[in-house]
Backbone as ProteinMPNN parsed JSONL, in Angstrom:
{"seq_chain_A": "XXXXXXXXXXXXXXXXXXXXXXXXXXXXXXXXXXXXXXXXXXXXXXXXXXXXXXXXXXXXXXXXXXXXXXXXXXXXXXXXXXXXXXXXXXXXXXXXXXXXXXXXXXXXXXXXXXXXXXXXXXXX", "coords_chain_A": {"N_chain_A": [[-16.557, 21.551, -10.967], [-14.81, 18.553, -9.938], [-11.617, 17.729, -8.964], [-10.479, 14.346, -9.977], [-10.199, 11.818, -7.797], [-7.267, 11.138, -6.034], [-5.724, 7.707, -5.169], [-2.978, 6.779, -4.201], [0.382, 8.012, -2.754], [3.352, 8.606, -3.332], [6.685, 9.109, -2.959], [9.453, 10.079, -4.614], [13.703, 9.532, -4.652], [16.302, 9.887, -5.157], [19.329, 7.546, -5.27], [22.846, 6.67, -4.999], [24.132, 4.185, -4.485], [22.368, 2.108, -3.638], [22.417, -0.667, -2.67], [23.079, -0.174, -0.132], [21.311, 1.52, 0.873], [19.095, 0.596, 0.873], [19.669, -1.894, 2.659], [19.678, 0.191, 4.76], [16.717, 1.165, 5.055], [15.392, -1.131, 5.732], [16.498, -2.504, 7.122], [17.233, -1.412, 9.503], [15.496, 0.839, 9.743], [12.851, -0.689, 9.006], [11.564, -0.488, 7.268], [8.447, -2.196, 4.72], [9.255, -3.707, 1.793], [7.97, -3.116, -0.978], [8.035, -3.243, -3.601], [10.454, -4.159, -6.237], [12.14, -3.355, -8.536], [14.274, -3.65, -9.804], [16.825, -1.347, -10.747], [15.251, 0.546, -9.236], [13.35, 0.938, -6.113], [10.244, 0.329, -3.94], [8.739, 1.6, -0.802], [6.611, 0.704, 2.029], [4.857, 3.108, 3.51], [2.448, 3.375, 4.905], [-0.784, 1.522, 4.204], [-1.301, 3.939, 1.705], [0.609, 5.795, 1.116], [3.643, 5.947, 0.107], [7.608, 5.171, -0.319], [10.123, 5.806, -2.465], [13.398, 4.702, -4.108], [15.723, 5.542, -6.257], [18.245, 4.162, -8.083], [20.723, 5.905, -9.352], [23.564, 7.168, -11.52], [24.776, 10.04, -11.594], [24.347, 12.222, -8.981], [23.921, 15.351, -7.786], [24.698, 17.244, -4.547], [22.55, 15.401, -1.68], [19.557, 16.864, -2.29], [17.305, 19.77, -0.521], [15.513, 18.279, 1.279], [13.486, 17.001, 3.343], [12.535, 13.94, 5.113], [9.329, 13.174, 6.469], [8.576, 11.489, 9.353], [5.299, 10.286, 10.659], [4.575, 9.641, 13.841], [3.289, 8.61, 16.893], [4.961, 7.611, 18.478], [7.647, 8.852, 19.099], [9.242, 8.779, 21.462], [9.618, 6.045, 21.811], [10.382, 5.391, 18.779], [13.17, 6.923, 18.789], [14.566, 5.756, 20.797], [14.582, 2.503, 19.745], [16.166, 2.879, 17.381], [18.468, 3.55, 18.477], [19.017, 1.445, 19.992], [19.973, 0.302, 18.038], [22.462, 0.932, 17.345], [22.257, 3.546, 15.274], [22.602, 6.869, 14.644], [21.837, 9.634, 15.687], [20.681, 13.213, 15.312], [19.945, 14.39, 17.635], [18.829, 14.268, 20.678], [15.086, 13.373, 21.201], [12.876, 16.191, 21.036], [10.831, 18.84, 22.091], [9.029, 20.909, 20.098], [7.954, 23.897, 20.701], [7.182, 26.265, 18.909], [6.078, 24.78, 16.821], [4.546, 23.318, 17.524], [5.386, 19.901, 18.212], [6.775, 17.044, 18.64], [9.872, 15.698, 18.336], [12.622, 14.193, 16.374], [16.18, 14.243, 14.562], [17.667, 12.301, 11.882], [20.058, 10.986, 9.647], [20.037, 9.582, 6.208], [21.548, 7.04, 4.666], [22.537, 8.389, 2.247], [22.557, 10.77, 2.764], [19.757, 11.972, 3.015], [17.8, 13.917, 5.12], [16.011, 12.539, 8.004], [13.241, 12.687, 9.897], [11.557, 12.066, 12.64], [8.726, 11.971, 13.958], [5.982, 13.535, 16.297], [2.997, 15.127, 16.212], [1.356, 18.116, 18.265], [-1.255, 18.157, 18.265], [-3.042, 15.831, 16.362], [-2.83, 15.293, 12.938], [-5.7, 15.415, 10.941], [-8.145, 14.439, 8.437]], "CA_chain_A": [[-16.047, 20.219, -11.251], [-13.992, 18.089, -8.531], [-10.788, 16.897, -9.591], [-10.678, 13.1, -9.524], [-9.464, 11.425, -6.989], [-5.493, 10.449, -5.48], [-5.355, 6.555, -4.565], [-1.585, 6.672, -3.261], [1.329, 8.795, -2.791], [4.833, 7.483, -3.758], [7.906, 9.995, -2.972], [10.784, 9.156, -5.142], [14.471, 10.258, -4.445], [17.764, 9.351, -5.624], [20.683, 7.292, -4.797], [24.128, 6.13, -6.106], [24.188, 3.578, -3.654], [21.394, 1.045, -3.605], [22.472, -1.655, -1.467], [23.469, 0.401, 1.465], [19.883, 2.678, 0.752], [18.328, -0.543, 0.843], [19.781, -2.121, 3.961], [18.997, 1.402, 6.264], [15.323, 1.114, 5.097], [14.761, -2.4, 5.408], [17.017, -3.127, 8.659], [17.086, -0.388, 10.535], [13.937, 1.609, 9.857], [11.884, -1.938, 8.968], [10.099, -0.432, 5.943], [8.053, -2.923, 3.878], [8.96, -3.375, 0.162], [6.417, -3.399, -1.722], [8.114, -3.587, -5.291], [11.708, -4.407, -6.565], [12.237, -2.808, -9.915], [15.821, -3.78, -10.299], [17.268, -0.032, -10.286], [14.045, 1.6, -8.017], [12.349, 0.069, -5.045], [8.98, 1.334, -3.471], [8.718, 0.927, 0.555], [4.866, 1.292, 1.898], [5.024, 4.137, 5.122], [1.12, 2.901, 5.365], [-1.409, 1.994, 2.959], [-1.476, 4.711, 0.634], [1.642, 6.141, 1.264], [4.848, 4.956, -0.19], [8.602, 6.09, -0.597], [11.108, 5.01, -3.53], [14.399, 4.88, -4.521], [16.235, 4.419, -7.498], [19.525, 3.863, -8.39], [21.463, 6.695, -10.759], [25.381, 7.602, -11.376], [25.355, 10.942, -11.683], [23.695, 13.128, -8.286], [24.022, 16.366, -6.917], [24.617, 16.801, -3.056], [21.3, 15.954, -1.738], [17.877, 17.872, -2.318], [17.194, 20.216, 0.841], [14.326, 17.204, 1.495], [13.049, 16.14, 4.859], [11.597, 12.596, 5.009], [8.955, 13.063, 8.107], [7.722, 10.116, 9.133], [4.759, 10.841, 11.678], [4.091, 8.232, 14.946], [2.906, 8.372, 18.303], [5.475, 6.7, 19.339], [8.434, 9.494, 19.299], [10.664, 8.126, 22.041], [9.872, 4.497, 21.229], [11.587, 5.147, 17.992], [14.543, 7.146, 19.077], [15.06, 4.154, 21.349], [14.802, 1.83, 19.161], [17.3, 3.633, 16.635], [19.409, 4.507, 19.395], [19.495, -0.031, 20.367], [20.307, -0.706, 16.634], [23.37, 1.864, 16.911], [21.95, 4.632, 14.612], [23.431, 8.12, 14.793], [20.989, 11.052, 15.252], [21.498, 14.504, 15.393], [19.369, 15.119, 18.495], [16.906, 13.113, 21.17], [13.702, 13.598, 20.732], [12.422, 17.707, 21.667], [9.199, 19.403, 22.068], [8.923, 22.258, 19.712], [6.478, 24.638, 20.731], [6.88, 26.964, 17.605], [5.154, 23.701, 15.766], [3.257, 22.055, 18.555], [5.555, 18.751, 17.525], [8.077, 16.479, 19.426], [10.586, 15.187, 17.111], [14.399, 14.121, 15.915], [16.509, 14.131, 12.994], [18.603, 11.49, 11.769], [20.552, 10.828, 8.061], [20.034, 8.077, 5.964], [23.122, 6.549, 4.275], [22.638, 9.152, 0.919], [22.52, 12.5, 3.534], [18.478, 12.708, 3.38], [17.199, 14.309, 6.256], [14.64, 12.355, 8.115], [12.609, 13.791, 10.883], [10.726, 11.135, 13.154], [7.673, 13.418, 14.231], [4.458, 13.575, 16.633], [2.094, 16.313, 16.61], [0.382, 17.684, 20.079], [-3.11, 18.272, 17.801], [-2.979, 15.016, 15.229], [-3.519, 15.872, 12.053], [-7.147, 14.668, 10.553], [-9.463, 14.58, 7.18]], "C_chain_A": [[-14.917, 19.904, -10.277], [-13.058, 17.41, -9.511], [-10.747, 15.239, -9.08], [-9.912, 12.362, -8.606], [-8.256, 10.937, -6.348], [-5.583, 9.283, -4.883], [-4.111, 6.869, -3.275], [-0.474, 7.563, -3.51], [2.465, 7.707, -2.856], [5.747, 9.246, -3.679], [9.246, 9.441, -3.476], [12.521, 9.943, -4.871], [15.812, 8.977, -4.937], [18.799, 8.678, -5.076], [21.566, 6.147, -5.721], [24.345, 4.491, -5.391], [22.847, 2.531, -3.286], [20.776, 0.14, -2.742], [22.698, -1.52, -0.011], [21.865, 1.076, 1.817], [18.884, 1.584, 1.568], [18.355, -1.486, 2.542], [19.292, -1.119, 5.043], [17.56, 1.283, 6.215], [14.414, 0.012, 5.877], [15.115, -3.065, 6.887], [16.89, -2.083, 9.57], [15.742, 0.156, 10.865], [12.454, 0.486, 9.504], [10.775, -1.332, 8.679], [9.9, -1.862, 5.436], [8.162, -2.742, 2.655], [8.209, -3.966, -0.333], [6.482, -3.958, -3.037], [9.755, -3.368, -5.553], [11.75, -4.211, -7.741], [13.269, -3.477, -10.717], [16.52, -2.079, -10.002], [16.258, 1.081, -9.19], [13.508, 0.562, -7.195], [11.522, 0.754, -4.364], [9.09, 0.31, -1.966], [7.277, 1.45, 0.779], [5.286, 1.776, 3.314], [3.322, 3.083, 5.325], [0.191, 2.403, 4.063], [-1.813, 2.926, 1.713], [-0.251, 5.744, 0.554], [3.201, 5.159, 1.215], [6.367, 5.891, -0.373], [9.747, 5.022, -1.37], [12.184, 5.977, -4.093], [15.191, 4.409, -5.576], [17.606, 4.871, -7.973], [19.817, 4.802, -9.483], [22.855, 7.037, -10.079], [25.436, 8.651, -10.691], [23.85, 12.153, -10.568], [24.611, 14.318, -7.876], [24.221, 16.36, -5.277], [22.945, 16.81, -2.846], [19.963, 16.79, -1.44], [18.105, 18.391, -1.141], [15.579, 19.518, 1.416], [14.139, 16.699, 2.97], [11.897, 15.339, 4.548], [10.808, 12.775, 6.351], [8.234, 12.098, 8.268], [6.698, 10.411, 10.803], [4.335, 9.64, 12.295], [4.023, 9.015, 15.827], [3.865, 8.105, 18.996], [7.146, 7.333, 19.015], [9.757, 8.781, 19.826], [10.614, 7.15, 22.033], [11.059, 4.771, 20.087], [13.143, 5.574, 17.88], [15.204, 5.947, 20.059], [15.636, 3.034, 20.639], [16.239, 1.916, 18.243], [18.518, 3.507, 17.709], [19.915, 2.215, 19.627], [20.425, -0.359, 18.895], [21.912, 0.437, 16.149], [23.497, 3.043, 15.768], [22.229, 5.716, 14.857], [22.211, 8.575, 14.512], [21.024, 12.077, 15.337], [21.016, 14.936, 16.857], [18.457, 13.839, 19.548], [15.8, 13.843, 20.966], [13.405, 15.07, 21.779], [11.336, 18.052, 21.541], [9.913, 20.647, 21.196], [8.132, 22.905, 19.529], [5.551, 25.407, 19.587], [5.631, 26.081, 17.111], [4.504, 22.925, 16.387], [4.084, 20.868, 18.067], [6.644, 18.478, 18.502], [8.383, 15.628, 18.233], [12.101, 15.208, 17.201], [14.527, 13.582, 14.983], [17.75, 12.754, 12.907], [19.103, 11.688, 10.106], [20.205, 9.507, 7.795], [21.568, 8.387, 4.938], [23.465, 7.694, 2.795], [22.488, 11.049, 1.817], [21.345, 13.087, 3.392], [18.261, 13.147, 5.007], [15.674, 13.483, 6.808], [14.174, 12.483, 9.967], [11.481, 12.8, 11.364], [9.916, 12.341, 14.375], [6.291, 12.889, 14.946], [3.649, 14.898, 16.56], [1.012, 16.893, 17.526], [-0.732, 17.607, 19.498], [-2.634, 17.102, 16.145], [-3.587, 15.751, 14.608], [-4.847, 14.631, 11.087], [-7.494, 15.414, 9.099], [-10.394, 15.452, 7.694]], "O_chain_A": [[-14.176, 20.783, -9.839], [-13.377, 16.76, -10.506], [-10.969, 14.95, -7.904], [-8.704, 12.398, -8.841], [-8.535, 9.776, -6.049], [-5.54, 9.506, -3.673], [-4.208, 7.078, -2.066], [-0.396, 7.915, -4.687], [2.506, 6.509, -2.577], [5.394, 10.267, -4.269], [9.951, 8.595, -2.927], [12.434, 11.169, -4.93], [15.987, 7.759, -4.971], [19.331, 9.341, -4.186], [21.291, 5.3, -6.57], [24.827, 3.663, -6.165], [22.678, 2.521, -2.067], [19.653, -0.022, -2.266], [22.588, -2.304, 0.931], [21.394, 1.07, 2.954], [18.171, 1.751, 2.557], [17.412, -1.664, 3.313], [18.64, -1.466, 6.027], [17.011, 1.287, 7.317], [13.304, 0.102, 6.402], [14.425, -3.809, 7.584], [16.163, -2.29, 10.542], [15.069, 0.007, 11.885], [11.288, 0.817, 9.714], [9.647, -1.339, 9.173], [10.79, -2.702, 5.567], [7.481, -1.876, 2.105], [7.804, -5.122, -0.21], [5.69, -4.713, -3.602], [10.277, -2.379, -5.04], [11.242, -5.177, -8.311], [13.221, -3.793, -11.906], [16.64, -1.772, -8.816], [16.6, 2.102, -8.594], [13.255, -0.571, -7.606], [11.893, 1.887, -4.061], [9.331, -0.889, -1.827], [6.744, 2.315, 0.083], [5.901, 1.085, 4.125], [3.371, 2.049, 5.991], [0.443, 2.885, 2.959], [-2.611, 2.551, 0.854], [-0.386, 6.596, -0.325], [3.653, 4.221, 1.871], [6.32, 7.11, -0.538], [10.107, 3.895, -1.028], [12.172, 7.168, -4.402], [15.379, 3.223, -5.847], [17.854, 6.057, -8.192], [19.242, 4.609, -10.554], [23.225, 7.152, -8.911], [25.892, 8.691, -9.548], [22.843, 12.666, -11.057], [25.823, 14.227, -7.677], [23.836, 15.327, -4.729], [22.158, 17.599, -3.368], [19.578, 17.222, -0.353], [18.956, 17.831, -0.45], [14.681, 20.221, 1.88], [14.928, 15.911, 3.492], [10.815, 15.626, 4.034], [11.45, 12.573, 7.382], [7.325, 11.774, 7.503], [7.258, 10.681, 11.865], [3.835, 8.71, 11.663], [4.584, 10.109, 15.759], [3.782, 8.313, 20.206], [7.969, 6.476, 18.697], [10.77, 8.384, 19.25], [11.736, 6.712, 22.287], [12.255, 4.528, 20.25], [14.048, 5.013, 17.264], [16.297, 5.412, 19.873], [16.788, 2.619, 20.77], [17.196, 1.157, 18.398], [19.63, 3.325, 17.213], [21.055, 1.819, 19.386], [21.371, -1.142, 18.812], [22.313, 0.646, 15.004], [24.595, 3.444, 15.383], [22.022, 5.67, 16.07], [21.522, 8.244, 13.547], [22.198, 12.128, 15.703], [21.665, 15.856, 17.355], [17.737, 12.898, 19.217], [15.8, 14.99, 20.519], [13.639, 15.079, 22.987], [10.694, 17.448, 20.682], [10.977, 21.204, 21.464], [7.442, 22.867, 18.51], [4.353, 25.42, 19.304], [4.477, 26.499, 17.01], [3.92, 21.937, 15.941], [3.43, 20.473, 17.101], [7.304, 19.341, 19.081], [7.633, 15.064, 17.437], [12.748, 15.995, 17.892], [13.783, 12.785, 14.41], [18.51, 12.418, 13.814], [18.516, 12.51, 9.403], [20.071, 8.565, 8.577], [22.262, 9.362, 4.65], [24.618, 7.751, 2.37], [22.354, 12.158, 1.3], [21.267, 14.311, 3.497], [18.7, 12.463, 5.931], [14.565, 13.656, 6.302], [14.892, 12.339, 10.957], [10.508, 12.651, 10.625], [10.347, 13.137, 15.208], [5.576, 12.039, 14.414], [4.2, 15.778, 17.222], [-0.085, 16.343, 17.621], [-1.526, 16.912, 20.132], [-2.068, 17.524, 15.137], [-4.449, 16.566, 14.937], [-4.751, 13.444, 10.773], [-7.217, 16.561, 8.747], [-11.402, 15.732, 7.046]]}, "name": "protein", "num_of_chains": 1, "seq": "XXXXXXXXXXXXXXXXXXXXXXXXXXXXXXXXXXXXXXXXXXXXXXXXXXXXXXXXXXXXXXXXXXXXXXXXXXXXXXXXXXXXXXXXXXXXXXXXXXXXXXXXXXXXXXXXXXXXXXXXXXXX"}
């Protein structure tokens, strides 16, 4: 027996901070929201892939979480980032270990996110 099928992914993560969460997604990184909750908001990475945030008091420092967001287009987006005055930890590197060129940046709550190509795309 086959388990039934996964439509969409949604990654949810925390922040105290909302309106600042909200601006880095929306201006900077020019996600699409998809859905406005009032305390959570869902951004769509692609059709079936989504990432949400929702508003609570009381966090921990955060999760040891890397957001990777995978493109083609590597040093386009450190560029881009880099025009809109964004802080990153690194330019963009080949890392052989992982076959992947990639760099890290923070978002305004101290996630880790990791703008990523891979030399062998990954496929179905």
């Amino acid at each position: 027996m086959l388990p039934p099928p996964i439509k969409q992914n949604i990654t949810f993560l925390y922040t105290q901070d909302l309106v600042t969460t909200r601006h880095f997604y929306e201006q900077n990184l020019k996600l699409k929201l998809v859905r406005d909750q009032g305390d959570c908001v869902i951004y769509a990475l692609n059709e079936a892939s989504f990432l949400g945030f929702c508003k609570r008091q009381v966090i921990q420092e955060p999760a040891p979480v890397i957001i990777t967001l995978v493109s083609n287009a590597v040093e386009e987006w450190y560029r881009f980032l880099q025009h809109l005055g964004v802080e990153t930890e690194s330019a963009p590197q080949h890392n052989p270990k992982y076959q992947i060129t990639h760099f890290f940046l923070r978002d305004p709550n101290g996630y880790k996110i990791e703008i990523q190509a891979f030399d062998d795309p990954l496929n179905l």
